[in-house]
PDB file of N, CA, C, O and CB in Angstrom:
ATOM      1  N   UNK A   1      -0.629  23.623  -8.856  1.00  0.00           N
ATOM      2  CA  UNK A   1      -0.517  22.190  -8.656  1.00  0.00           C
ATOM      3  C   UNK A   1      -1.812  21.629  -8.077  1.00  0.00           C
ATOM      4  O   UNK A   1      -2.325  20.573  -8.448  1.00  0.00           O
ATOM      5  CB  UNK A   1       0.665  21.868  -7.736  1.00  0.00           C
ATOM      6  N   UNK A   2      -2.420  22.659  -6.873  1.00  0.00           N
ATOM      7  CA  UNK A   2      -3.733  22.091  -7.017  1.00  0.00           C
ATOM      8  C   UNK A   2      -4.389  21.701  -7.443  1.00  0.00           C
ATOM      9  O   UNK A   2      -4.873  20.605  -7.161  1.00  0.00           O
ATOM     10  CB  UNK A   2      -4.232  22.250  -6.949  1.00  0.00           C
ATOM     11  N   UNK A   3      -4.848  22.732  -8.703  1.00  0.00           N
ATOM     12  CA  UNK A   3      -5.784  22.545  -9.624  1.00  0.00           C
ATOM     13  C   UNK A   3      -5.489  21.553 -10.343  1.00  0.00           C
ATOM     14  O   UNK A   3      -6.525  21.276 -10.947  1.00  0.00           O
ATOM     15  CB  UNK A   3      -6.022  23.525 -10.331  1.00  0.00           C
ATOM     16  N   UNK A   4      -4.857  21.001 -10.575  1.00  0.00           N
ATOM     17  CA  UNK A   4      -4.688  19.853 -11.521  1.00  0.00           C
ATOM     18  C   UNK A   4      -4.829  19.010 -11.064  1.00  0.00           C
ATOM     19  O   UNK A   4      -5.336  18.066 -11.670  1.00  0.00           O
ATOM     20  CB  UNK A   4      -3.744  19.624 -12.129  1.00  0.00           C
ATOM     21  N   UNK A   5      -4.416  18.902  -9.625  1.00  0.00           N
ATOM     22  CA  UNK A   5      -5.025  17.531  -8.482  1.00  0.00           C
ATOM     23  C   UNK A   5      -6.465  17.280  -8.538  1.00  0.00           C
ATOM     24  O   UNK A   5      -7.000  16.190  -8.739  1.00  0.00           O
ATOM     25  CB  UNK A   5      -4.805  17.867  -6.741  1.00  0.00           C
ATOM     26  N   UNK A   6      -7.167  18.672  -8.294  1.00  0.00           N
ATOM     27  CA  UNK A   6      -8.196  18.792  -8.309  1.00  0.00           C
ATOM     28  C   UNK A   6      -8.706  17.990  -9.740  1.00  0.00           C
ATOM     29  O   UNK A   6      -9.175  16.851  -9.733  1.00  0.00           O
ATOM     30  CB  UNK A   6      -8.398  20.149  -8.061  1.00  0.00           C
ATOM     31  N   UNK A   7      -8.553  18.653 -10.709  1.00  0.00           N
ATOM     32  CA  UNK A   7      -9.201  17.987 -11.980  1.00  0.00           C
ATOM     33  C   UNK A   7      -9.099  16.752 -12.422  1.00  0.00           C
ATOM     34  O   UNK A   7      -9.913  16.309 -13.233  1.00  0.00           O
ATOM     35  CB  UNK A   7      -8.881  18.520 -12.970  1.00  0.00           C
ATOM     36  N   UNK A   8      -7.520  15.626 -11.687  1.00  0.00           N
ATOM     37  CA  UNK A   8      -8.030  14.528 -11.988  1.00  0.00           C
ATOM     38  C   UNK A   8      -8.195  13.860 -11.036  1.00  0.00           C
ATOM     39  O   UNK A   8      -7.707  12.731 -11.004  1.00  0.00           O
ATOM     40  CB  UNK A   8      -7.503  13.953 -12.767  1.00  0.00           C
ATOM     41  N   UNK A   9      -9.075  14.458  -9.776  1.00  0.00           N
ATOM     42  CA  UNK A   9      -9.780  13.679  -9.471  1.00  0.00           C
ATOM     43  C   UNK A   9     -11.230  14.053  -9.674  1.00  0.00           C
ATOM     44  O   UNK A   9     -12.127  13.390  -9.154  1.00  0.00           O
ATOM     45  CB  UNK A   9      -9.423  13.376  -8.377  1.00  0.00           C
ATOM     46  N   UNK A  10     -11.436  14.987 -10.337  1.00  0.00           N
ATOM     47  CA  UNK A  10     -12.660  15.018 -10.825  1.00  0.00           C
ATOM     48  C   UNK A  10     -13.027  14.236 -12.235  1.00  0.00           C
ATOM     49  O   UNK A  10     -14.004  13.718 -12.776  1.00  0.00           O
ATOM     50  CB  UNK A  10     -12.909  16.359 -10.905  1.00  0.00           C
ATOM     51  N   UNK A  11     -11.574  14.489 -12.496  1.00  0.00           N
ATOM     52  CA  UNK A  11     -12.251  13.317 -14.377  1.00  0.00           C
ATOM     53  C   UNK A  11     -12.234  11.488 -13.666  1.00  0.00           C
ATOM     54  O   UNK A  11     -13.131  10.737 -14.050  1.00  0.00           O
ATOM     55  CB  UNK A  11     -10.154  13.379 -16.562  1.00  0.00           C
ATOM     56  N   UNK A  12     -11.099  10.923 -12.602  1.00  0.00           N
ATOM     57  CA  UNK A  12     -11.339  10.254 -11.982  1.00  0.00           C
ATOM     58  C   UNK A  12     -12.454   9.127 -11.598  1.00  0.00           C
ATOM     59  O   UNK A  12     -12.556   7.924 -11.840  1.00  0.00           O
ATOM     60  CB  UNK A  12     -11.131  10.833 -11.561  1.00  0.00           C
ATOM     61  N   UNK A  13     -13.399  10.272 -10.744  1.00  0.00           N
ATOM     62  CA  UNK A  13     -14.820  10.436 -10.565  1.00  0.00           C
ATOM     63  C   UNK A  13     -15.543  10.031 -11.433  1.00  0.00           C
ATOM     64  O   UNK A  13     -16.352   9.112 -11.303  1.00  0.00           O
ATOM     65  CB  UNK A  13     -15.195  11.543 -10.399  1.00  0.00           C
ATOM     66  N   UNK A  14     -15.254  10.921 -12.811  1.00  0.00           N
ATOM     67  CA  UNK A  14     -16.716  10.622 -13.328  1.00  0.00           C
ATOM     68  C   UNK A  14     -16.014   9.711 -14.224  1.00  0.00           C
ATOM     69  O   UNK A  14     -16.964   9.176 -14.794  1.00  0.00           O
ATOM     70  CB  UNK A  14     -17.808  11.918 -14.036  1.00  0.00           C
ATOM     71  N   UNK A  15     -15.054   9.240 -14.668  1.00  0.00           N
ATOM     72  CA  UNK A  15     -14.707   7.922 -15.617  1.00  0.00           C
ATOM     73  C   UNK A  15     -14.998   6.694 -14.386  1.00  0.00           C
ATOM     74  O   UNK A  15     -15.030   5.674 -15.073  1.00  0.00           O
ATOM     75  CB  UNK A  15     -12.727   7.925 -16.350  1.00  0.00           C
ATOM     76  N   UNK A  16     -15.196   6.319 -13.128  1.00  0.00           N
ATOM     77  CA  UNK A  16     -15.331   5.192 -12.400  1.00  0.00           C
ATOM     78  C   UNK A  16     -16.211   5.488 -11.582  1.00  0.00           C
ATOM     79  O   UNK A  16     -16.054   4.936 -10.492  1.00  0.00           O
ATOM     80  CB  UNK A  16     -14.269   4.702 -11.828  1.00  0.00           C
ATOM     81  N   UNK A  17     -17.263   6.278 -11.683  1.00  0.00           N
ATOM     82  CA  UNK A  17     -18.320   6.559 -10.963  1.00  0.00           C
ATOM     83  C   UNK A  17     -19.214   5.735 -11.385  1.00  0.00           C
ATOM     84  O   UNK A  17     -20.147   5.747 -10.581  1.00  0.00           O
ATOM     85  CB  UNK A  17     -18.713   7.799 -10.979  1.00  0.00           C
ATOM     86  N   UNK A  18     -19.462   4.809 -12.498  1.00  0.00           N
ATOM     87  CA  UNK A  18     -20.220   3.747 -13.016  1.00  0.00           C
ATOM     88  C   UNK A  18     -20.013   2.559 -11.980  1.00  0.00           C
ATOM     89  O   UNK A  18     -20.981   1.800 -11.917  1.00  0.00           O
ATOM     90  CB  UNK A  18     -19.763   3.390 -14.523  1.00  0.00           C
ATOM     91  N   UNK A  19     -19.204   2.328 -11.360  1.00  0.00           N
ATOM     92  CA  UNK A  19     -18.742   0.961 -10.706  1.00  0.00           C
ATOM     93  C   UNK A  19     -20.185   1.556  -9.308  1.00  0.00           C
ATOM     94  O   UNK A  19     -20.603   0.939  -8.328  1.00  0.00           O
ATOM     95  CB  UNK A  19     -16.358   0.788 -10.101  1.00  0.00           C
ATOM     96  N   UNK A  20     -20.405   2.369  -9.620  1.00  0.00           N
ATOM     97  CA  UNK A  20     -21.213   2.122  -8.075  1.00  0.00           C
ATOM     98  C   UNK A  20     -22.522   2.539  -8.064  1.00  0.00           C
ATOM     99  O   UNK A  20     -23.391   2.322  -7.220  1.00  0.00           O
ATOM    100  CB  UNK A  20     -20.587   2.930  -6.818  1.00  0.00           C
ATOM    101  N   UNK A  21     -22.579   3.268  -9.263  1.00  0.00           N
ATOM    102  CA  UNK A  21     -23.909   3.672  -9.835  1.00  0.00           C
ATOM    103  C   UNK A  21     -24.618   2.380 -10.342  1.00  0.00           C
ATOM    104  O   UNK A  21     -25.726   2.259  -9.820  1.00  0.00           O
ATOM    105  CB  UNK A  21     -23.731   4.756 -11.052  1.00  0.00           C
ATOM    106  N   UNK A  22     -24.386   1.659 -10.967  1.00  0.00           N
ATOM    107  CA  UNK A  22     -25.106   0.611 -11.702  1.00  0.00           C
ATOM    108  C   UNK A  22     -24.659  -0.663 -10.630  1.00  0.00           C
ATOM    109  O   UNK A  22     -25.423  -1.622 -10.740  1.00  0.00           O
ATOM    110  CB  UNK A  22     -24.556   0.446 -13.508  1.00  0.00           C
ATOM    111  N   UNK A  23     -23.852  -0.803  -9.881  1.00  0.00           N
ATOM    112  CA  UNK A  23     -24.183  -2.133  -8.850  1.00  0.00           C
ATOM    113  C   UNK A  23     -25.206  -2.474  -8.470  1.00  0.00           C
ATOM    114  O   UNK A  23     -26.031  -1.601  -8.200  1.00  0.00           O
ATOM    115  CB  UNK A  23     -23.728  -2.164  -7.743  1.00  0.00           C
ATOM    116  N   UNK A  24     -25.484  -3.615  -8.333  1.00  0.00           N
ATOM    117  CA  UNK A  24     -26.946  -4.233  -8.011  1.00  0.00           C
ATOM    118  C   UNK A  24     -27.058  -3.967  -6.531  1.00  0.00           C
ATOM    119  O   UNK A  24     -26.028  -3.736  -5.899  1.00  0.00           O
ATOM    120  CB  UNK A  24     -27.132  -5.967  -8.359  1.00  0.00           C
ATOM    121  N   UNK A  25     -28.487  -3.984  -5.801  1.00  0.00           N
ATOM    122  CA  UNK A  25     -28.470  -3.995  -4.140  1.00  0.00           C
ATOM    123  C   UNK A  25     -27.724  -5.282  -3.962  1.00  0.00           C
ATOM    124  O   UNK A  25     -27.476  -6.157  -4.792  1.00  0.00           O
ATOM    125  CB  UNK A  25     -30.109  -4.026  -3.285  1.00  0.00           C
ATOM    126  N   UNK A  26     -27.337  -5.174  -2.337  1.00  0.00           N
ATOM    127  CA  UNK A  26     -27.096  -5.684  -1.760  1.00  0.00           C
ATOM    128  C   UNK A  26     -28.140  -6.978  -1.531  1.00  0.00           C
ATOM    129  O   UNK A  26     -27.951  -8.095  -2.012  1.00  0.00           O
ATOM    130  CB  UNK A  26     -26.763  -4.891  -1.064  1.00  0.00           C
ATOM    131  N   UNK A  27     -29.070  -6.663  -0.851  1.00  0.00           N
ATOM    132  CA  UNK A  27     -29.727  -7.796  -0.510  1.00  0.00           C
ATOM    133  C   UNK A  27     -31.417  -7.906  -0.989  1.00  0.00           C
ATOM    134  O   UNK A  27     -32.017  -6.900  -0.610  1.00  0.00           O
ATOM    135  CB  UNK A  27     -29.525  -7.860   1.017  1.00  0.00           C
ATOM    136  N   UNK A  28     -32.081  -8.638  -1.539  1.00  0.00           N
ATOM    137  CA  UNK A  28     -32.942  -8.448  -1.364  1.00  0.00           C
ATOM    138  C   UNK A  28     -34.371  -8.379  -0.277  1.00  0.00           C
ATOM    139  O   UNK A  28     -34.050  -8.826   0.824  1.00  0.00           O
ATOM    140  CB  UNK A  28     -32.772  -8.776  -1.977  1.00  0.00           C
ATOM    141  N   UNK A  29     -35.594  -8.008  -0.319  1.00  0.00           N
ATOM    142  CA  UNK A  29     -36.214  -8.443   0.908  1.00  0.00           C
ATOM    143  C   UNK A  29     -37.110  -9.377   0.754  1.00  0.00           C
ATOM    144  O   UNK A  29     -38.100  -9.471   1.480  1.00  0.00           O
ATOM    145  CB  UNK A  29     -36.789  -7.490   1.578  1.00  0.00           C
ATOM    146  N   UNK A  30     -36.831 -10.202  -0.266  1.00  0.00           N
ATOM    147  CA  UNK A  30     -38.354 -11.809  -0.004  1.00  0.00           C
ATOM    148  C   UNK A  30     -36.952 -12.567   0.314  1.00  0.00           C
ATOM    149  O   UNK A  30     -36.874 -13.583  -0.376  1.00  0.00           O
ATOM    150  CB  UNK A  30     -39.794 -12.807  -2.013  1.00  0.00           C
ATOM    151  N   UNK A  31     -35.700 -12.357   1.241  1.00  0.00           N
ATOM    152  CA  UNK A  31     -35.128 -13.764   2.178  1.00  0.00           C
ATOM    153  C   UNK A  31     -33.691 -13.197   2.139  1.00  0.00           C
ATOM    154  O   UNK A  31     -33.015 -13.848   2.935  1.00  0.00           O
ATOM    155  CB  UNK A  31     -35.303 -15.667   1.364  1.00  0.00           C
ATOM    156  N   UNK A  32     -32.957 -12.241   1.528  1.00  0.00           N
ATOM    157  CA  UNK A  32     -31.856 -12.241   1.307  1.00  0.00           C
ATOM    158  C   UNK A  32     -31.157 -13.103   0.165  1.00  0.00           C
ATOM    159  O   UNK A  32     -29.948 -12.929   0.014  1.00  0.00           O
ATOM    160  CB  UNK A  32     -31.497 -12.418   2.352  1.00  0.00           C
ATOM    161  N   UNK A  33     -31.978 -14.248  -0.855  1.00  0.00           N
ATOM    162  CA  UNK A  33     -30.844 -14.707  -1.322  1.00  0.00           C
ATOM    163  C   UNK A  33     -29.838 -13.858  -2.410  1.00  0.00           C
ATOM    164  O   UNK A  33     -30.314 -13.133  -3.283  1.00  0.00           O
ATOM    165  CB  UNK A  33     -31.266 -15.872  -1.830  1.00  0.00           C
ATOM    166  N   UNK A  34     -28.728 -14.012  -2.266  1.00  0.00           N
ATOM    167  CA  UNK A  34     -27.686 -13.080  -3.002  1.00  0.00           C
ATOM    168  C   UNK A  34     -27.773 -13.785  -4.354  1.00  0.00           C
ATOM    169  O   UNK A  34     -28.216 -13.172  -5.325  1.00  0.00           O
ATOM    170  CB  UNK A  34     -26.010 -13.028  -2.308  1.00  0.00           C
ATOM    171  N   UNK A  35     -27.388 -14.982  -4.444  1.00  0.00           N
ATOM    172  CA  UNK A  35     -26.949 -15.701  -5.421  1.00  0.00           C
ATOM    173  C   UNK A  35     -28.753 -16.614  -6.489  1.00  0.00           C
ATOM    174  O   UNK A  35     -28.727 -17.604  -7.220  1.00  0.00           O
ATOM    175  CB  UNK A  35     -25.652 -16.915  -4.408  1.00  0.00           C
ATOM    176  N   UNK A  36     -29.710 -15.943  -6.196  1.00  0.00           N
ATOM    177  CA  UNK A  36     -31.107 -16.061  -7.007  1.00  0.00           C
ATOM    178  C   UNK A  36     -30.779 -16.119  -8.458  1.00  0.00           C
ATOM    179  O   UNK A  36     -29.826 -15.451  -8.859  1.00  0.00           O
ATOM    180  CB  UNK A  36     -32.150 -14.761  -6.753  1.00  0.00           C
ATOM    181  N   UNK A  37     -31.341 -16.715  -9.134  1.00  0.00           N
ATOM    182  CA  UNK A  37     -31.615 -17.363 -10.551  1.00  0.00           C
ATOM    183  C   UNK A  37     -32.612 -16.101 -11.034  1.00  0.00           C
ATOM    184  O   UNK A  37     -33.021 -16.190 -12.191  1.00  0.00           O
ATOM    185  CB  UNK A  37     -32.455 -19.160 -10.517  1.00  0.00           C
ATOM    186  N   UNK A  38     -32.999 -15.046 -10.326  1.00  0.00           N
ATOM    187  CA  UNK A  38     -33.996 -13.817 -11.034  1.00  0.00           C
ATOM    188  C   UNK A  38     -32.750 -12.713 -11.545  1.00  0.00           C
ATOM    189  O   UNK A  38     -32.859 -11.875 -12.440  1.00  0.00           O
ATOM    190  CB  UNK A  38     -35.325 -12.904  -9.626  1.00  0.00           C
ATOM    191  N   UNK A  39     -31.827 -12.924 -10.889  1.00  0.00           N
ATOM    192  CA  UNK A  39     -31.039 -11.573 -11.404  1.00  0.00           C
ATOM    193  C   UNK A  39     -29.426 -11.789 -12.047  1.00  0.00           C
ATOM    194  O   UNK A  39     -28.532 -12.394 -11.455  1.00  0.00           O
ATOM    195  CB  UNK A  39     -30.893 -10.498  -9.979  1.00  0.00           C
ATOM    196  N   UNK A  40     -29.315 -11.220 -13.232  1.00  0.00           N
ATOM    197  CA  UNK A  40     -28.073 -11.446 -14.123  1.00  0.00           C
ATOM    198  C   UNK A  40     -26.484 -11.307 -12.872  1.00  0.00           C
ATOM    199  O   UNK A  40     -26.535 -10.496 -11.947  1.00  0.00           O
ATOM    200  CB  UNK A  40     -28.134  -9.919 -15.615  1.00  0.00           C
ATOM    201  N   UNK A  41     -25.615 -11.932 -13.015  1.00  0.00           N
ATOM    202  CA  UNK A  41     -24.268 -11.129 -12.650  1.00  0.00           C
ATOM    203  C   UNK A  41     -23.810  -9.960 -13.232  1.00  0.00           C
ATOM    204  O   UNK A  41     -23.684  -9.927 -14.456  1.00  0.00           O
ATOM    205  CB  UNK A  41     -23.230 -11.857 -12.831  1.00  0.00           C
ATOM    206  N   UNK A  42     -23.495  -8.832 -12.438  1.00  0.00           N
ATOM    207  CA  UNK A  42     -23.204  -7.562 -13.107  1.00  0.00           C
ATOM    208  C   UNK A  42     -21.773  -7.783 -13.131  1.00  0.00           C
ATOM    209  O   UNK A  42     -20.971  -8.012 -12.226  1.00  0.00           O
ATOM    210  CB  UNK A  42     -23.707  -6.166 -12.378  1.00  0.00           C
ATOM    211  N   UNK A  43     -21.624  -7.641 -14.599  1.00  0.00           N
ATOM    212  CA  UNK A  43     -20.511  -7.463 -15.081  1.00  0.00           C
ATOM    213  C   UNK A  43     -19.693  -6.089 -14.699  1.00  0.00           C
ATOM    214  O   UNK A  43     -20.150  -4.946 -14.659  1.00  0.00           O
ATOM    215  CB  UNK A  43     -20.747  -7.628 -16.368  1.00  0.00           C
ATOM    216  N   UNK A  44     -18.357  -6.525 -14.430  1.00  0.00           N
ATOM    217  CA  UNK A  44     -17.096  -5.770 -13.613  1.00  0.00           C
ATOM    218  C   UNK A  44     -16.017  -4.986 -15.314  1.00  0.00           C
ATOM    219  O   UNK A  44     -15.576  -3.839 -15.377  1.00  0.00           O
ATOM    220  CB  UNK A  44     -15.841  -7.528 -12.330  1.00  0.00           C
ATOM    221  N   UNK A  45     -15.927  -5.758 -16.097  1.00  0.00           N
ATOM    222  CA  UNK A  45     -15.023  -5.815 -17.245  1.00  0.00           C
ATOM    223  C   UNK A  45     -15.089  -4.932 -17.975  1.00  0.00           C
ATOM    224  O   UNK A  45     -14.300  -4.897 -18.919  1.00  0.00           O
ATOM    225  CB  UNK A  45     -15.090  -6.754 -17.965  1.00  0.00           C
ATOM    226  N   UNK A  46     -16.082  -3.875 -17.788  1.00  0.00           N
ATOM    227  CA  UNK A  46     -16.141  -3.008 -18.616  1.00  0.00           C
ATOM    228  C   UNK A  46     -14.855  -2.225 -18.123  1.00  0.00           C
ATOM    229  O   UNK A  46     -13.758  -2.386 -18.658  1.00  0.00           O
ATOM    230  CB  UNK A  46     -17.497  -2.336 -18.677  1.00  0.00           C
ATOM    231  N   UNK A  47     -15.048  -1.462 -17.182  1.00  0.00           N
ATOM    232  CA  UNK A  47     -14.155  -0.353 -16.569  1.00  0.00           C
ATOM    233  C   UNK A  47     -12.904  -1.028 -15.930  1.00  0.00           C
ATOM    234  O   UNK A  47     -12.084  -0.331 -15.331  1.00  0.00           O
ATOM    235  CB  UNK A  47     -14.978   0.527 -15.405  1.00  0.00           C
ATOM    236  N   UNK A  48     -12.766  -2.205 -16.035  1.00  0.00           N
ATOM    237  CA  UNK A  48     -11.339  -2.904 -15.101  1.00  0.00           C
ATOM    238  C   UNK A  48      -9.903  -2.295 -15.589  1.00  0.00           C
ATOM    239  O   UNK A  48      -8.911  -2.023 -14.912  1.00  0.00           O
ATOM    240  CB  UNK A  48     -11.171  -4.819 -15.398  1.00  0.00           C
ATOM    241  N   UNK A  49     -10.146  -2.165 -17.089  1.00  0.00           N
ATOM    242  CA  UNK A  49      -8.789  -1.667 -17.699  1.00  0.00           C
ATOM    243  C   UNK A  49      -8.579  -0.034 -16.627  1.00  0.00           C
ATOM    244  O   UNK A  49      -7.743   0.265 -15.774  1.00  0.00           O
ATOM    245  CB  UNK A  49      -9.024  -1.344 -19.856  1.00  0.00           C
ATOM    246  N   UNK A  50      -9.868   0.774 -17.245  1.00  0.00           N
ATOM    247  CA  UNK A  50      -9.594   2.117 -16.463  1.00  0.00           C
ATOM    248  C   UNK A  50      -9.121   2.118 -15.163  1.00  0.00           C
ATOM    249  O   UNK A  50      -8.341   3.037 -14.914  1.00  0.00           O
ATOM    250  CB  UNK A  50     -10.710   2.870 -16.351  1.00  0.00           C
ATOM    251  N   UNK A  51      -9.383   1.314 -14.223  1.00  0.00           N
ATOM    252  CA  UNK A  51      -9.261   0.813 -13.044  1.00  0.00           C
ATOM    253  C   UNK A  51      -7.642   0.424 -12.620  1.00  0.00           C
ATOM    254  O   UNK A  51      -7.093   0.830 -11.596  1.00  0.00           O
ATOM    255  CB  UNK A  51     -10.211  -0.343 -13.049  1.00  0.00           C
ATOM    256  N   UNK A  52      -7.138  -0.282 -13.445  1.00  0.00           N
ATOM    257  CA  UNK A  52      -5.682  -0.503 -13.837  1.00  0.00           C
ATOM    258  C   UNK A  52      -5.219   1.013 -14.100  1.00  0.00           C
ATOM    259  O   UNK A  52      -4.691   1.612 -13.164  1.00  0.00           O
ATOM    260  CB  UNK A  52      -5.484  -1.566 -15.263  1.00  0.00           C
ATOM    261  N   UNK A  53      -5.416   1.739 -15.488  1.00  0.00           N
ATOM    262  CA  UNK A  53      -4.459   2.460 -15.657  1.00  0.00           C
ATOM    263  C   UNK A  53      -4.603   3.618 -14.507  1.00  0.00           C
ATOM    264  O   UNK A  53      -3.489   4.036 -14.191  1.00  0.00           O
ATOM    265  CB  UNK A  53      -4.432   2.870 -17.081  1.00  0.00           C
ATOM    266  N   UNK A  54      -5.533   4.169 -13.888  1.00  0.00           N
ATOM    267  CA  UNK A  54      -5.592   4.821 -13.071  1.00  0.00           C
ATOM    268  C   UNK A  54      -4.562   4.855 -11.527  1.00  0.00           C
ATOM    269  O   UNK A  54      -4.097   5.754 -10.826  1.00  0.00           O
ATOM    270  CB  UNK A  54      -6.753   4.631 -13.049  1.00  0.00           C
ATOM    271  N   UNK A  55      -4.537   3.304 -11.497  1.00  0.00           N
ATOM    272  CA  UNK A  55      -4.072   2.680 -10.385  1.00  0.00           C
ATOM    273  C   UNK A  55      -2.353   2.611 -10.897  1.00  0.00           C
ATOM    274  O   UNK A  55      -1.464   2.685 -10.049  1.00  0.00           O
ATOM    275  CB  UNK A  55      -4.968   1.110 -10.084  1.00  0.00           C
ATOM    276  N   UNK A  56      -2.191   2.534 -11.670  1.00  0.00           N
ATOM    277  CA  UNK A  56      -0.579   2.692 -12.278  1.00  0.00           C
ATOM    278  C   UNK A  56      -0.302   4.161 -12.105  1.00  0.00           C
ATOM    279  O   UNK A  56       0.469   4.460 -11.193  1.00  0.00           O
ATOM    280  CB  UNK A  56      -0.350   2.249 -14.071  1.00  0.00           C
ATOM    281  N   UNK A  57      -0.823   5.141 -12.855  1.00  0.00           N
ATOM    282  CA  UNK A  57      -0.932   6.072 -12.667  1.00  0.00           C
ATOM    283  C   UNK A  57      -0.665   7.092 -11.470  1.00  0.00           C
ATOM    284  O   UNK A  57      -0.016   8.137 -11.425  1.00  0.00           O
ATOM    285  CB  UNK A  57      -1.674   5.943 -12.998  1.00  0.00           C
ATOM    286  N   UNK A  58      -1.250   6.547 -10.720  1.00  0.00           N
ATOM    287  CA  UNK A  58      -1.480   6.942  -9.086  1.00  0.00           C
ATOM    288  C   UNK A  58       0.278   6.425  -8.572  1.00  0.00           C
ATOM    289  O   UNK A  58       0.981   7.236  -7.970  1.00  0.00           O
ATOM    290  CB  UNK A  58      -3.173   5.703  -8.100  1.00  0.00           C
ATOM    291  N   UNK A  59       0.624   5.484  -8.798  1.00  0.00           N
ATOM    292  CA  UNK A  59       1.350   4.487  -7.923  1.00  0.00           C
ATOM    293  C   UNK A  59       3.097   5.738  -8.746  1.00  0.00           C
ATOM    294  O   UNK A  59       4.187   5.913  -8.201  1.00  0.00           O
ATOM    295  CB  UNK A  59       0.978   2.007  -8.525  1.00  0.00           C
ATOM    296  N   UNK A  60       2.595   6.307 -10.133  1.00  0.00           N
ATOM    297  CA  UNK A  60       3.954   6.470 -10.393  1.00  0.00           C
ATOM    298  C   UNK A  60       4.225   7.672  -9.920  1.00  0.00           C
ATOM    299  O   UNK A  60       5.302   7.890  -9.367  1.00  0.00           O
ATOM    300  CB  UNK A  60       4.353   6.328 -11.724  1.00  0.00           C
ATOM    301  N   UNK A  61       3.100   8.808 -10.101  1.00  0.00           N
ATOM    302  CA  UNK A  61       3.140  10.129  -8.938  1.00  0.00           C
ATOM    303  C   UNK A  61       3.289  10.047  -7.853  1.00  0.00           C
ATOM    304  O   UNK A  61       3.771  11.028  -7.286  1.00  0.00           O
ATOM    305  CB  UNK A  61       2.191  10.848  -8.748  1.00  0.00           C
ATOM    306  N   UNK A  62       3.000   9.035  -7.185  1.00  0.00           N
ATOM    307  CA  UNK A  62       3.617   8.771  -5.488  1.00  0.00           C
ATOM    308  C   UNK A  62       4.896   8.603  -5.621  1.00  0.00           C
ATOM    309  O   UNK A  62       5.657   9.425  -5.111  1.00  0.00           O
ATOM    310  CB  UNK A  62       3.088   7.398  -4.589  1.00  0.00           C
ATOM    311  N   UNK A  63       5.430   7.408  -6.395  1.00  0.00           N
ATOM    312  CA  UNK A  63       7.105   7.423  -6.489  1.00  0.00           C
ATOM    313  C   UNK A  63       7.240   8.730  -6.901  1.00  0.00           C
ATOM    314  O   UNK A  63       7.776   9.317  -5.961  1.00  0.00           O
ATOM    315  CB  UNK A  63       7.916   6.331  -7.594  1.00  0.00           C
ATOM    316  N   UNK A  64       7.108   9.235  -7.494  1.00  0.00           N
ATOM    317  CA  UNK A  64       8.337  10.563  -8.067  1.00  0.00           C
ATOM    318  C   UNK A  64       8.188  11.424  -7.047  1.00  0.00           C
ATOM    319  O   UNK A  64       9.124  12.203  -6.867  1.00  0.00           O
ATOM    320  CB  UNK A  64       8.038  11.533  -9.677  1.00  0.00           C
ATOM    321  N   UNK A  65       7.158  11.496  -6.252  1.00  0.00           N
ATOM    322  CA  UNK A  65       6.771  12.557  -5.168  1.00  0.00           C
ATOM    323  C   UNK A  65       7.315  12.031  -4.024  1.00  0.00           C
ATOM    324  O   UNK A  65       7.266  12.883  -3.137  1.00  0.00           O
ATOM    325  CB  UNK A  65       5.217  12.841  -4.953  1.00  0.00           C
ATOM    326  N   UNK A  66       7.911  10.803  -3.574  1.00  0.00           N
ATOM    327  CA  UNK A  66       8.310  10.403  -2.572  1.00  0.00           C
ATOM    328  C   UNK A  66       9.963  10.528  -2.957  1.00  0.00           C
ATOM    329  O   UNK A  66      10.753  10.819  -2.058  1.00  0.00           O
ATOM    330  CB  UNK A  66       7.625   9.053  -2.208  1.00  0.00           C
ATOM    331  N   UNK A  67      10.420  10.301  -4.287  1.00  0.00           N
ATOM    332  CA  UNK A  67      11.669  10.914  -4.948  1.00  0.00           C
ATOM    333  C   UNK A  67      11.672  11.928  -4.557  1.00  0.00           C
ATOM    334  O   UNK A  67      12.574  11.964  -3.719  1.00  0.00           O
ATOM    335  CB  UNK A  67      11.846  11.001  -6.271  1.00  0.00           C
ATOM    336  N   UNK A  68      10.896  13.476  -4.674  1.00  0.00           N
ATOM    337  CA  UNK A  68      11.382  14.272  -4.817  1.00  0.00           C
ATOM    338  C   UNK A  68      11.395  14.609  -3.527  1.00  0.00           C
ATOM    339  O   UNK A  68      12.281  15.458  -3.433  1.00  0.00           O
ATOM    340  CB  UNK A  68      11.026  14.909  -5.685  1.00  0.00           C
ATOM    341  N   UNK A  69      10.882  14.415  -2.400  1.00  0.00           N
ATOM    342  CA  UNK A  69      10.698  14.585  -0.886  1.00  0.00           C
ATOM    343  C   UNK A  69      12.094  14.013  -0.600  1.00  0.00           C
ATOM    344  O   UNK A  69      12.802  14.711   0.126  1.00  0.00           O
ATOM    345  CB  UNK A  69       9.307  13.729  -0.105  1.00  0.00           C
ATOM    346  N   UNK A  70      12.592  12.888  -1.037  1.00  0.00           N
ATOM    347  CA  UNK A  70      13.725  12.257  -0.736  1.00  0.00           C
ATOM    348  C   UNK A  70      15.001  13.175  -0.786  1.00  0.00           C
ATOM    349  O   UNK A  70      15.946  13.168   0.003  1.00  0.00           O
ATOM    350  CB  UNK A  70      13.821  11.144  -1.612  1.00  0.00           C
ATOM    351  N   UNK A  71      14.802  14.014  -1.961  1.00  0.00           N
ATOM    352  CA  UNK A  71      16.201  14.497  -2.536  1.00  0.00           C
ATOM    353  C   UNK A  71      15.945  15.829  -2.037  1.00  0.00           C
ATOM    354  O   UNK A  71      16.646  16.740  -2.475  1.00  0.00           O
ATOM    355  CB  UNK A  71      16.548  14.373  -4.291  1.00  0.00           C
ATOM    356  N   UNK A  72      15.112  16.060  -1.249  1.00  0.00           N
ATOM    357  CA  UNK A  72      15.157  17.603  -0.917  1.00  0.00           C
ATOM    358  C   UNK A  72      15.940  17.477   0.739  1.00  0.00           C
ATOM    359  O   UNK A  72      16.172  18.495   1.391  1.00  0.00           O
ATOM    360  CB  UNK A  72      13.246  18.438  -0.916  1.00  0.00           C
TER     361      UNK A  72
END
C-alpha cells in the first residue's frame, strides 16, 4: 500500500510541478512593481483541470479511508 502512495505522489509531482517551475518572480528590483506593462500574465489554465482531478481524487480516498476506519 505504500508503494503505491508513494508512486502517486511521485507522478503527482511531476504532472504539477510546472505550476512552480515556470511562475514568474515575485518582485522585481528597479521598484517592486508587480503589475508592469514589461511582463505577460502567466497563465494558470493549462494545468487547472489536472489540479481539479487530482483534488477529487484525493478527497474520494480520504472518504473511503475514513469509511473504512469507521467500520472497523
Amino acid at each position: 500500500m505504500k508503494t503505491n502512495l508513494l508512486k502517486f505522489y511521485i507522478l503527482a509531482f511531476v504532472l504539477l510541478s510546472d505550476f512552480t517551475i515556470f511562475a514568474q518572480p515575485g518582485m522585481n528590483n528597479d521598484g517592486g512593481n508587480l503589475e508592469g506593462e514589461d511582463a505577460p500574465p502567466t497563465p494558470i489554465n493549462g494545468k487547472i483541470i489536472w489540479l481539479g482531478i487530482v483534488g477529487v481524487l484525493f478527497a474520494i480516498y480520504s472518504l473511503n479511508k475514513f469509511k473504512n476506519k469507521a467500520k472497523a
